[in-house]
C-alpha positions as CSV (number, residue, x, y, z in Angstrom):
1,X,0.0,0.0,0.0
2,X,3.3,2.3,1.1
3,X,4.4,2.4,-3.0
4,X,1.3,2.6,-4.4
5,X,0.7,5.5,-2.2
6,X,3.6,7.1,-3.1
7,X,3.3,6.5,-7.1
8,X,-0.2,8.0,-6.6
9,X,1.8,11.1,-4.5
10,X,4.5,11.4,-7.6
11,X,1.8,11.2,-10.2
12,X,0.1,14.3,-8.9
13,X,2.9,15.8,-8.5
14,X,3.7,15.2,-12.2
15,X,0.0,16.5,-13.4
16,X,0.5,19.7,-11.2
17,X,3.9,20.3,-12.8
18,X,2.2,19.9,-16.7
19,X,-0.3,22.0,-15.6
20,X,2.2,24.8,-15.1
21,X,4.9,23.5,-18.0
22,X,4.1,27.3,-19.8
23,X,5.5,29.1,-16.3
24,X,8.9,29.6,-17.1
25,X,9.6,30.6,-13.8
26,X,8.3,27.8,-12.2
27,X,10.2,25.2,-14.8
28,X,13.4,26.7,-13.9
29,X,12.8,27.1,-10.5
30,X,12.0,23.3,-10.5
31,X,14.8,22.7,-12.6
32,X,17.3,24.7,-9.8
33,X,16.0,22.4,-7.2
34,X,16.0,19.0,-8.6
35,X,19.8,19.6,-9.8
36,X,22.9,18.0,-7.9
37,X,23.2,18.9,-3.9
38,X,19.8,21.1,-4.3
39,X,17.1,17.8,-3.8
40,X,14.3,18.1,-1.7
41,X,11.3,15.8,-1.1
42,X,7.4,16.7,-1.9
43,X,5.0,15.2,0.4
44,X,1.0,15.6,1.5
45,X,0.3,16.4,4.9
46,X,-3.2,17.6,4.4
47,X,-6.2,19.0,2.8
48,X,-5.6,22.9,3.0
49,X,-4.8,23.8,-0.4
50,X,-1.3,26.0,-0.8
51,X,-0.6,28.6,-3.4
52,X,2.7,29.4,-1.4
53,X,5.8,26.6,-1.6
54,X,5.8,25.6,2.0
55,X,9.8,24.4,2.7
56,X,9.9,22.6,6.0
57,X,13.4,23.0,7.3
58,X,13.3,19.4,9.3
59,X,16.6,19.5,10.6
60,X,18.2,16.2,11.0
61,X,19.8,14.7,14.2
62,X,23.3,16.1,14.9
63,X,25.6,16.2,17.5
64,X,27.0,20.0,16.9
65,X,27.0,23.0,19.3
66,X,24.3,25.6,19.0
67,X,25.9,28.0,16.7
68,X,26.9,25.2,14.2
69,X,23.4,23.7,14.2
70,X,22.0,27.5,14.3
71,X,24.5,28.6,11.1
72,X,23.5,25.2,9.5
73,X,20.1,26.7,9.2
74,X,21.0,30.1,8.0
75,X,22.1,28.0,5.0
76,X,18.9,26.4,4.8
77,X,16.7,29.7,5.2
78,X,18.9,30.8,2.0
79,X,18.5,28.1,0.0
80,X,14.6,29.2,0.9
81,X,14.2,32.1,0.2
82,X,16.7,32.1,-2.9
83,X,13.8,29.8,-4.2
84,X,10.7,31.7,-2.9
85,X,9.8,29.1,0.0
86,X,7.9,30.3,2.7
87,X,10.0,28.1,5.3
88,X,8.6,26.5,8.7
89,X,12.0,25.1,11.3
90,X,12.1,21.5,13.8
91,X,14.7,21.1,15.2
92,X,15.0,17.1,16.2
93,X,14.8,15.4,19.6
94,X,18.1,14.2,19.2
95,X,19.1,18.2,19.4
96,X,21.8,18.5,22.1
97,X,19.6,21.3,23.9
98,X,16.7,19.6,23.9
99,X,14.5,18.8,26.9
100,X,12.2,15.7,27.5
101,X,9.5,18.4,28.8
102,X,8.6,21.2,26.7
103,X,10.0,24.5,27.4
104,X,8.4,27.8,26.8
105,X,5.2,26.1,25.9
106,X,7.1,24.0,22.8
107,X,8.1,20.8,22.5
108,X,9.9,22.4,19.1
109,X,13.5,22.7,20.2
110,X,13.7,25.7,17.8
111,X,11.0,27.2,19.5
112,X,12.2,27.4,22.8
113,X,14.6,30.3,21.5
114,X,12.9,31.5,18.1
115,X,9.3,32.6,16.3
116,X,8.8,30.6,13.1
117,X,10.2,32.5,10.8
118,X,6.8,32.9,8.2
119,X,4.5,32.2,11.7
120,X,3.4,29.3,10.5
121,X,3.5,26.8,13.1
122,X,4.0,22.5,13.1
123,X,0.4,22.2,13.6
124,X,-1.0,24.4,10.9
125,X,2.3,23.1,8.6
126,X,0.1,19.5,8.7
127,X,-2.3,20.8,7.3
128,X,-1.0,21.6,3.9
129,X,-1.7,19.9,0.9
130,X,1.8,20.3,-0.7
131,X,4.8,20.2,1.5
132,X,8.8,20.3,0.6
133,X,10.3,19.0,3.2
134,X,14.5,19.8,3.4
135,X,17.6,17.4,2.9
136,X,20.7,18.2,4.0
137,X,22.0,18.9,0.9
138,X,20.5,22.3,0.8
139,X,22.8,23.7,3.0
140,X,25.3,23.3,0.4
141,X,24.1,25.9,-1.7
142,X,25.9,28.8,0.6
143,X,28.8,27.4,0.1
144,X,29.0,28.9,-3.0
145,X,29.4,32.0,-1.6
146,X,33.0,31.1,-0.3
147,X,36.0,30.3,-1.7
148,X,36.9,27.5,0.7
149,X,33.9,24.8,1.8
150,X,34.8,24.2,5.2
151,X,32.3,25.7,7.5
152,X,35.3,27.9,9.6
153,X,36.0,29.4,6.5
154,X,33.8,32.6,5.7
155,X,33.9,34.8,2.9
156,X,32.5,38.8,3.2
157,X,30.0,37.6,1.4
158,X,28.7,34.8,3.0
159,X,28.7,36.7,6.2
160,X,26.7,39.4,4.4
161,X,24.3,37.6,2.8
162,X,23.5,35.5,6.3
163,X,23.1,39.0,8.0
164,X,20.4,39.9,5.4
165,X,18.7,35.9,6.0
166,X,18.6,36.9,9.9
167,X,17.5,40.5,9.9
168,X,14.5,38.7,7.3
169,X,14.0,35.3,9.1
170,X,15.2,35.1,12.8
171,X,13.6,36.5,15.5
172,X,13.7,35.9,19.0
173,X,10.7,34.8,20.9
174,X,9.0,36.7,23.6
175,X,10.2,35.1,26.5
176,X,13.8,34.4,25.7
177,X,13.9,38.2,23.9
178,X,12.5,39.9,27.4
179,X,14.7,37.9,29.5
180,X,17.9,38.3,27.0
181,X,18.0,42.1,26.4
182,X,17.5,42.5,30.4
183,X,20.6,40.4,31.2
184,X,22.5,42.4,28.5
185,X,21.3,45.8,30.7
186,X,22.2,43.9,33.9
187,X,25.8,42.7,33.1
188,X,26.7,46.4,31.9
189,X,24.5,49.1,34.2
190,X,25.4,46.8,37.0
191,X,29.3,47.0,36.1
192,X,29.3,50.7,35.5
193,X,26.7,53.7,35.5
194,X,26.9,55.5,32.1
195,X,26.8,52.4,30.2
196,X,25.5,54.6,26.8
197,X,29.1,56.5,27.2
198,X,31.7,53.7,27.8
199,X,33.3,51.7,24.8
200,X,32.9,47.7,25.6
201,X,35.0,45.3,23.9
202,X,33.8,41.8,23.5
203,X,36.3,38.9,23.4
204,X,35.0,35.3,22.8
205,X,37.7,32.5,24.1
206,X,36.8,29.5,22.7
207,X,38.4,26.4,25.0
208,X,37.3,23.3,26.2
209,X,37.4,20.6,23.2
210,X,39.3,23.1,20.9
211,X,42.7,21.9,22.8
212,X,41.8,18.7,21.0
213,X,42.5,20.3,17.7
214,X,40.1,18.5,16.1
215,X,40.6,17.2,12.2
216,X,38.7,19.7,10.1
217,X,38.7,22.5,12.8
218,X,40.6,25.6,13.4
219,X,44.0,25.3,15.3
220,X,43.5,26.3,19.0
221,X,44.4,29.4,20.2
222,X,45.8,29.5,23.5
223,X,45.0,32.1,26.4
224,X,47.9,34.2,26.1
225,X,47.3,34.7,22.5
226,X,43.8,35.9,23.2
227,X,45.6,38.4,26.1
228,X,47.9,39.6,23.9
229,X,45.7,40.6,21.3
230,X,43.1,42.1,23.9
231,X,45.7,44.2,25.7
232,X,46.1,45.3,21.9
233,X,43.4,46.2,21.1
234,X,42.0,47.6,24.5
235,X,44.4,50.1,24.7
236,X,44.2,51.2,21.0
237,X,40.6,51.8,20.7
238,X,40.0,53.4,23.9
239,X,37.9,51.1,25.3
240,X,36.2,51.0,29.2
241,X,35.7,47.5,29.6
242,X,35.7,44.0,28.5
243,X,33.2,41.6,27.6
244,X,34.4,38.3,28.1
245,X,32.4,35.1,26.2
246,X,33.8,31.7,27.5
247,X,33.3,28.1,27.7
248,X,36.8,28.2,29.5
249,X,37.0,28.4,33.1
250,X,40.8,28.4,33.2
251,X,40.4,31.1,30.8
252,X,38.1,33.3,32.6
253,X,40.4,32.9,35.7
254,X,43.4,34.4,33.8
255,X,41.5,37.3,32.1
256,X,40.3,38.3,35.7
257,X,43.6,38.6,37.0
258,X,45.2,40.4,34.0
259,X,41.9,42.9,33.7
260,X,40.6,42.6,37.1
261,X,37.6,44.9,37.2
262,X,37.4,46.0,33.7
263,X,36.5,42.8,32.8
264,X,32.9,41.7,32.9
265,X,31.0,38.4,32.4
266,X,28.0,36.3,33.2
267,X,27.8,34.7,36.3
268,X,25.4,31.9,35.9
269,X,27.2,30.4,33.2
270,X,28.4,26.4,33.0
271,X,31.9,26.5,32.4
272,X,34.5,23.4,31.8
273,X,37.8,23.1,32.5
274,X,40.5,21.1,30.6
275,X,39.6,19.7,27.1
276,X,35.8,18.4,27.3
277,X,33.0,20.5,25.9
278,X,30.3,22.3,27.9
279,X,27.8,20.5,25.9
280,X,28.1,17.2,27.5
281,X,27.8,18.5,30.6
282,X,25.4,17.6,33.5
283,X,23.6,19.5,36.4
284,X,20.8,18.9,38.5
285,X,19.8,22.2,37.5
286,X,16.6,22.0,35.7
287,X,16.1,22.6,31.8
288,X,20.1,22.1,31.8
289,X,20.0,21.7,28.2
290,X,18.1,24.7,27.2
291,X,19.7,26.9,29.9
292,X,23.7,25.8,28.0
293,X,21.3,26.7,24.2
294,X,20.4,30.1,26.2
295,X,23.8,31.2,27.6
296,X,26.1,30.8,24.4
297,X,22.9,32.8,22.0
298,X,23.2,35.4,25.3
299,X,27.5,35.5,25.3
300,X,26.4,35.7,21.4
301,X,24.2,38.8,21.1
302,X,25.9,40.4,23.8
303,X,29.2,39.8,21.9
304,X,27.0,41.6,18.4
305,X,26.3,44.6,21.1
306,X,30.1,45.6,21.7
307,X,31.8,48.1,19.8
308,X,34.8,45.7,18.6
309,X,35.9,42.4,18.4
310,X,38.5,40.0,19.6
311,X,38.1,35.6,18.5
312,X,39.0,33.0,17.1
313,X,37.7,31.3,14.3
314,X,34.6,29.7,15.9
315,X,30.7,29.5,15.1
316,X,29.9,31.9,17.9
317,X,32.2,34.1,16.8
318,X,30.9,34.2,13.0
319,X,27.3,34.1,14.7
320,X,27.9,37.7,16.4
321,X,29.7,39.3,13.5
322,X,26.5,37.8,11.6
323,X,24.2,39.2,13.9
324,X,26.5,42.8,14.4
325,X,25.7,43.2,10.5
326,X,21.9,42.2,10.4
327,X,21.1,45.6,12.7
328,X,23.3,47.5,9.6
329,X,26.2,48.4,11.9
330,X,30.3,46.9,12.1
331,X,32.4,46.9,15.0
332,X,34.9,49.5,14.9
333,X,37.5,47.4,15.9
334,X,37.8,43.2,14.5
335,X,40.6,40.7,15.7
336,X,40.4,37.0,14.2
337,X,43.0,35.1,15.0
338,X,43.4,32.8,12.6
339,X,46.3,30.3,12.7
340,X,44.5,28.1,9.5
341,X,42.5,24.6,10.0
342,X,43.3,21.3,11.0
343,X,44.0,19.0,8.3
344,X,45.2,15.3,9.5
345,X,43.6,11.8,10.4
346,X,44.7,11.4,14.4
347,X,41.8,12.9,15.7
348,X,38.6,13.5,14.4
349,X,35.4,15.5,15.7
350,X,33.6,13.2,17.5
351,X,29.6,12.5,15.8
């Protein structure tokens, strides 16, 4: 019954696209999307007839951080809108911030954070008649905006065209947006009074796992490479105080003694020590997963509020630079520190 139902699917789909065989927008369109690394599937869900190409982004299980999940589906909002979907998100169960319980009134991992982009919910998504549903291989089509593949390797471009995708598709929801900008206020009115007149500049020290110097990612940095360059720069551009992002608690320690007060960071944040990445993790605490999702977008958008910039090559990084160009403005001062990627077969990210 399965194939017979799905011939009878594909045979609809055929008469629909014969139907429209004079639109040659809509043959080349179709043509773009069947071609190599740009598949997607067609499926019924319901009854509710569609005029608009519904693309549900279903992203598949992975094991990634937030930021390389959350850059993942910048790619796939691209590939959307590039071919005039109106796109609705999932993120799986298998998501590394998801909960068992739902949280803020989802069980959509996406949602805990995010609005659907088009506010079309999972619900009302079933009950469309005609449904593309993503692959993977959709992604790919960014990657055409850089010279290099790998996803630590960024062109201007790319990182322009991803800032126009979130000023057009991500928005934070209610809850996580109310609670967000009011720790932002917090961390800075709380540190000094004239927050509006002192220059802040972020620094994002990426540790942890990045000691491992996994295959296929960028060469660590070490802390006194990150000090170096923040003394640098600090002095230079004039700046009042420091923003520090970490997953690094070895790191925060030294940044506190070298800046002592003019350093500032959140408190309630999980931090690891030695080689093992925050994300795996445990606490007692509840909604542990969601809480690690919320404090790296937080250290993220906090990061996109500072006047310049000090990091490695990193997701987070690219994510706040990302971010920092949606709202139309540049830091005034930008560090990477780029010492090249990994390339060798001893030791590869784990799946």
């Amino acid at each position: 019954m399965g194939r017979l139902r799905n011939k009878s699917e594909q045979l609809k789909f055929a008469l629909y696209c014969y139907k429209h065989g004079q639109d040659s927008r809509f043959v080349n369109t179709v043509k773009q999307l069947t071609a190599k690394n740009n598949l997607i599937y067609v499926e019924t869900y319901g009854n509710k007839q569609n005029n608009d190409a519904i693309f549900f982004i279903d992203m598949e299980e992975s094991h990634s951080g937030f930021f390389a999940e959350h850059n993942r589906l910048l790619a796939m909002l691209y590939f959307a809108d590039k071919y005039d979907m109106t796109p609705v998100v999932r993120y799986h169960k298998g998501y590394c911030y998801a909960e068992k319980e739902p949280v803020n009134g989802t069980t959509n991992p996406f949602e805990y954070y995010f609005e659907q982009p088009a506010g079309i919910g999972l619900d009302e998504l079933k009950t469309f008649k005609r449904v593309f549903r993503s692959r993977k291989e959709n992604s790919y089509e960014v990657n055409k905006l850089c010279d290099d593949p790998n996803g630590y390797m960024r062109s201007e471009e790319y990182l322009n065209e991803m800032a126009r995708i979130t000023a057009k598709y991500i928005r934070l929801n209610a809850i996580v947006k109310d609670k967000l900008y009011k720790d932002i206020a917090g961390i800075f009115t709380d540190s000094y009074k004239e927050a509006a007149d002192c220059r802040v500049l972020g620094v994002h020290v990426r540790g942890t796992d990045f000691k491992q110097n996994f295959n296929g990612h960028p060469v660590s940095v070490d802390v006194d490479e990150y000090l170096k360059a923040t003394e640098a720069a600090f002095e230079k551009g004039g700046y009042d105080k420091i923003f520090l992002a970490t997953d690094d608690s070895e790191a925060l320690e030294r940044y506190r003694a070298e800046f002592t007060d003019r350093v500032v960071f959140y408190k309630d944040v999980v931090r690891s020590s030695g080689d093992d990445t925050v994300m795996h993790s445990r606490s007692e605490r509840k909604n542990h997963h969601y809480l690690l999702g919320y404090e790296v977008l937080r250290d993220m958008y906090t990061l996109a509020s500072c006047d310049g910039l000090i990091a490695g090559l990193s997701q987070v990084s690219y994510a706040a630079r990302i971010q920092k160009k949606s709202t139309g403005r540049e830091y005034s001062d930008l560090v990477i520190l780029d010492k090249g990627i990994n390339f060798h077969k001893k030791n590869n990210c784990p799946s």
